[in-house]
C-alpha positions, 0 to 999 in steps of 0.5 A: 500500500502507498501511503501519500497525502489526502485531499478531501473533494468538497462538492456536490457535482458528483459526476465533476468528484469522480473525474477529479478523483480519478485523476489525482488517485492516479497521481498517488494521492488518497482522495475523500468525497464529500456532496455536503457541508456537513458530511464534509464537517464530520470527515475534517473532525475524525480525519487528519487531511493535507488540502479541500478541493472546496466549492464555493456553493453547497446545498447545504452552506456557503463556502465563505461560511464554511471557509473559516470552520474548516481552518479552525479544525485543522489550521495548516489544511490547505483549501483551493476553491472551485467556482464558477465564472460568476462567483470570483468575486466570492472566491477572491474574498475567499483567499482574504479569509485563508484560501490558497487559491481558486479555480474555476469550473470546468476545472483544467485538471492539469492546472488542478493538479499543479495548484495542488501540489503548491498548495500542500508545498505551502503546508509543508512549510507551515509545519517545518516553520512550527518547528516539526520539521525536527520531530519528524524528519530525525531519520539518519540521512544515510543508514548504515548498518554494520553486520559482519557476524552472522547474528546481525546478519541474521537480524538484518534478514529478519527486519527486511521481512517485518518491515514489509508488512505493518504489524507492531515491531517490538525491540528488545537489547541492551542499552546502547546496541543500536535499536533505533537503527533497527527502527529505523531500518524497518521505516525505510524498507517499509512501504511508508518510507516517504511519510514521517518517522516520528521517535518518541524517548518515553523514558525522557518525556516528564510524565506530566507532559507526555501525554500532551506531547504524544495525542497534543493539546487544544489552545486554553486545555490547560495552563500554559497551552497558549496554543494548539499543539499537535501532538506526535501521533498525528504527525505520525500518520501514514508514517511509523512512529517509534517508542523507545524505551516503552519499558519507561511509560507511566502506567497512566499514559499506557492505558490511553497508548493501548485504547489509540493502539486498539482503534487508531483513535484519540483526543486531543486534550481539552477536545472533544473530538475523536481522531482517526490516524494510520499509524505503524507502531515500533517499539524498543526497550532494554527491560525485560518487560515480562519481568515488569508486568509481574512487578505491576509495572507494565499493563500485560495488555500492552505488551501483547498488543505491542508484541505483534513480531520481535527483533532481539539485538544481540549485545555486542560481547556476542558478536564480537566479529562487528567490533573492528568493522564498526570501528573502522566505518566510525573512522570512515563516518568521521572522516568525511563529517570533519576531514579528519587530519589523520587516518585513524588506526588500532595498533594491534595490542588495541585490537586484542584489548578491544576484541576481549572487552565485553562491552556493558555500554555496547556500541555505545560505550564502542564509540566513546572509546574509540573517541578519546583514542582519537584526541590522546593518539599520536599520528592518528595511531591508537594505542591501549593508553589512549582509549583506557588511560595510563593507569588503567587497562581493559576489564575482560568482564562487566562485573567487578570481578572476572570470575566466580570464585574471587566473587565470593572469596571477597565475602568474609564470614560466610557473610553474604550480602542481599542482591539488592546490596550488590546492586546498590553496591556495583551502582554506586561504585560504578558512579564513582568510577565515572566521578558522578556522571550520571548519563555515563554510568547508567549507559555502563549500567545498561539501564536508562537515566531515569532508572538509575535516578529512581534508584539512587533516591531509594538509595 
């Protein structure tokens, strides 16, 4: 299916709808027909529409009238007024209240098509001058993904063959393994690679404000809603929207996300009205969320309904054959972003350390090391000092300790402490490792930064 931009024919010639229809289907355009105002009315109340073909004499209202009802449902709508050659006067007044332009009937179809597509160039700037440009256009401009293992080469299989259909994607990994990239991945081999990718962080959204910012609000639903807002959803339609760190959503916002979820439909706060979207869910976290359900955490509805297809990122330290490869497209990327005095390389100690390191942080915490290599390096040669430090080498493990038995020779007594103990322990020593930097140490950590500050306060 194409997913592409609707028109709305507002006239009550029906002969004249469907010659109209017929050409600009042809043109990839999803078309709706309307004979009357008020059939008309209740399409722009449900539906998200980029531009109205609108006559200017209906059986049942005036255009001039009807004019200004349609921009307040959806002020960035474009309207091109179809009149007959007594009526420009009328249609000239109708450009004084928000149309973009006028025609006249019969309509010349290829001068139609033409002040049709300008009139949705126009809408198209009206959103990127509000600032939604950078909601939904975020997509990597050139993605790249490295798979020279056979797991991510199995993974990039896999995503070729979920993008194609429109079901819920769910993403399971680590932090920091690439996530997004796969969502991403999946929008563009999908058949709405040419509508919007909208990412949602739900874990770096306030809860007070999430609401608003995934459904939108109306002018005066609150206090500080100076103005209309459309929320992520909507800019989302006919396009994928992508929840990372669902894991992370209040409960309160789950129920609303799994009633949009289950019929396409919501409300913007502080309005009545239902609205109809076609919207493909991705969704990505680091927590096992079946885990979460048992702790009351995350509603098992939502996870099911989530759930349709999984993609399981393997953690770095399982896929060892990618260090070096994804090292050496960083030096590429880099290279061509800052012209780069030096060709960067690993001495070959440096690839041993890295080949051995599990990885907590992932790619993630890959990149960072690559990074201070390149500033401490000599000639663009990286040797271990300069990604690990002088006084400091490369841990073989995550944990503290590399292997079991000097786990527990560390515990004097037969005195063990409690899970929670440890955890709060290797927290804690993990922060001070990083001297005090949050964002890193939970990056370290693998859980997100709003999980490691719920933790700290219950420390």
């Amino acid at each position: 299916m194409k997913h592409s931009q609707k028109i709305l024919i507002l006239d009550d010639e029906e002969a004249l709808r469907a010659i109209i229809a017929q050409r600009l289907k042809r043109k990839g355009y999803e078309i709706m027909e309307a004979g009357t105002a008020e059939v008309g009315l209740s399409l722009l109340k449900d539906t998200l529409i980029d531009a109205v073909l609108l006559d200017i004499k209906l059986p049942d209202g005036d255009g001039l009238i009807l004019l200004p009802k349609i921009k307040q449902l959806q002020p960035d709508l474009q309207v091109v007024m179809l009149t007959g050659n007594g009526t420009i006067e009328s249609a000239i007044e109708a450009m004084k209240l928000g149309a973009y332009d006028y025609l006249t009937k019969p309509c010349n179809l290829s001068e139609l098509e033409i002040t049709l597509q300008k009139a949705l160039e126009k809408r198209k700037l009206l959103l990127e001058n509000t600032g939604l440009r950078q909601v939904v256009n975020r997509q990597t401009p050139e993605l790249k993904i490295i798979a020279a293992s056979a797991a991510m080469i199995a993974l990039l299989e896999m995503t070729r063959k979920v993008a194609q259909t429109d079901a819920s994607v769910l993403i399971q990994g680590e932090s920091g393994v690439g996530k997004e990239l796969i969502a991403q991945a999946i929008h563009s081999c999908s058949s709405r690679v040419n509508r919007a990718y909208v990412p949602v962080n739900s874990g770096a959204i306030p809860e007070t404000l999430i609401e608003s910012e995934l459904f939108g609000h109306e002018k005066g639903a609150f206090t500080g809603a100076g103005t209309q807002k459309i929320g992520l959803v909507e800019m989302a339609d006919n396009g994928t929207l992508f929840l990372d760190e669902i894991g992370e959503m209040p409960l309160s916002i789950q129920v609303k996300l799994l009633r949009f979820l289950e019929s396409g439909e919501f409300r913007r706060i502080g309005d009545t009205r239902l609205r109809r979207v076609d919207v493909r869910i991705v969704a990505a976290t680091n927590r096992d969320l079946l885990e979460e359900i048992q702790h009351g955490r995350f509603r098992e509805d939502l996870f099911y309904r989530l759930n349709g297809l999984t993609l399981i990122v393997p953690p770095l330290r399982e896929r060892r054959e990618d260090i070096l490869p994804l090292v050496q497209h960083h030096f590429e990327t880099e290279n061509k972003k800052k012209l780069l005095q030096h060709a960067y390389s690993l001495l070959p100690e440096t690839e041993e350390q890295l080949l051995n390191y599990d990885f907590p942080g992932n790619v993630r915490e890959l990149f960072h090391l690559i990074e201070r290599g390149q500033i401490l390096s000599i000639a663009g040669r990286i040797a271990p000092q300069d990604i690990w430090g002088e006084s400091k080498q490369a841990l073989k493990t995550s944990p503290a300790f590399d292997s079991e038995e000097r786990f527990f020779d560390s515990f004097q007594d037969n005195h063990y402490p409690s899970l929670e103990d440890v955890e709060k322990h290797y927290i804690l020593a993990t922060l001070k490792k990083v001297k005090g930097n949050k964002t890193q140490a939970a990056n370290l950590l693998g859980i997100s930064v709003r999980n490691l500050y719920r933790k700290l306060e219950s420390y």
